[in-house]
C-alpha positions in Angstrom: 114.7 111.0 73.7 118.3 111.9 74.3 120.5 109.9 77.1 122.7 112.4 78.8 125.2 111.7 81.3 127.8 114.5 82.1 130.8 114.4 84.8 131.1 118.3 86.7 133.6 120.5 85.7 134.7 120.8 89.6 136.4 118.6 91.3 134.1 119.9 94.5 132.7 115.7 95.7 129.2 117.8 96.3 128.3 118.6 92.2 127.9 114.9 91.2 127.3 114.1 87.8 124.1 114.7 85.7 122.3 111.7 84.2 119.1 112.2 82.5 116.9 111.4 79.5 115.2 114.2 77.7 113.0 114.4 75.0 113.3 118.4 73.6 109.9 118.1 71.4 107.6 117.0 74.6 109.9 119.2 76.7 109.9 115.9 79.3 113.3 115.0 81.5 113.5 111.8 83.6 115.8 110.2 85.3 118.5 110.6 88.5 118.7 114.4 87.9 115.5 115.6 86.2 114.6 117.2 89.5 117.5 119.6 89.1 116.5 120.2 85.3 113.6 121.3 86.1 114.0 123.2 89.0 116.8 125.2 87.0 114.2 125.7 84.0 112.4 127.6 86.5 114.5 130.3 86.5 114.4 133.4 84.3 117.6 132.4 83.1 121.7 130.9 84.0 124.8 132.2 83.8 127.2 131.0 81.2 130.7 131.1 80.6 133.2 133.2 80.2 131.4 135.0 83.5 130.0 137.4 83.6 127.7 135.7 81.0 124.6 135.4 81.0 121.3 133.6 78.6 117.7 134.3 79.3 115.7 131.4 79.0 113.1 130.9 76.3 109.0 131.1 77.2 109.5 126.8 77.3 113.3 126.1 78.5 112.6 122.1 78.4 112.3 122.3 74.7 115.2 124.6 74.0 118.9 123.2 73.1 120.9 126.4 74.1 118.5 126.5 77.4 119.1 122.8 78.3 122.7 123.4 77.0 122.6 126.6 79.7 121.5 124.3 82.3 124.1 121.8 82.1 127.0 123.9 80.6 126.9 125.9 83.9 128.5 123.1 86.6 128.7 120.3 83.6 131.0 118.9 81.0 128.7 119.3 77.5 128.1 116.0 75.9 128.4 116.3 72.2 125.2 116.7 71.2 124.6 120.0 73.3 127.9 120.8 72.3 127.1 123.3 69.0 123.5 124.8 71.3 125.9 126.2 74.2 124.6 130.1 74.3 127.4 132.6 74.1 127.5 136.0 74.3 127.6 138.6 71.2 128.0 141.5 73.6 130.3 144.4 72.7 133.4 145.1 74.7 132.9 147.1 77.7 134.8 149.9 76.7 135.5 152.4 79.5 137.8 156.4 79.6 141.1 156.7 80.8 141.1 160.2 81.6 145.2 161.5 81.6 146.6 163.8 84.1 146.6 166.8 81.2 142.6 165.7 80.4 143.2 164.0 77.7 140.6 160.8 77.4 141.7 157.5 75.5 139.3 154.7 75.2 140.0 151.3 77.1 138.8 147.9 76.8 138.1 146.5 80.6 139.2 143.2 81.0 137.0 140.6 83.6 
């Protein structure tokens, strides 16, 4: 069972901290904000950061580091030991065609 508390990475007053114990074999949370754990691990999946990231959860999110990690990564400061499990994308570049006034067409990375 793992203690977690984590302080948002807003300063909105309305995403309060997370503060929860979890045990990733069972796949059990408890405490203050298991509710919301659980709720989010009901979802097909979260976005991550840099947006417009985004991980699909495994069949059994409550016994998944990088889904947990998805969970609180989204609003929360990581502790360390979700730290190394935070998803992140291996997407290629969205490359898109500049097209020139004589038709000529150069390749472009697009930038978010």
């Amino acid at each position: 069972m793992i203690s977690i508390y984590c302080k948002p990475l807003s300063v909105n007053p309305s995403i309060e901290p997370l503060e929860f114990e979890w045990d990733e074999r069972s796949g059990t949370v408890a405490g203050r904000s298991a509710d919301m754990i659980r709720r989010a691990a009901t979802e097909p999946g979260m976005p991550v950061h840099p947006m417009p990231g985004y991980h699909t959860f495994s069949s059994e999110p409550l016994k998944s580091r990088a889904d947990i990690a998805a969970i609180v990564g989204y609003l929360h400061k990581l502790p360390a030991e979700l730290v190394n499990a935070y998803p992140t994308q291996v997407d290629d570049p969205v490359v898109a065609e500049l097209i020139s006034s004589d038709g000529t067409v150069s390749p472009v990375d697009v930038l978010y």
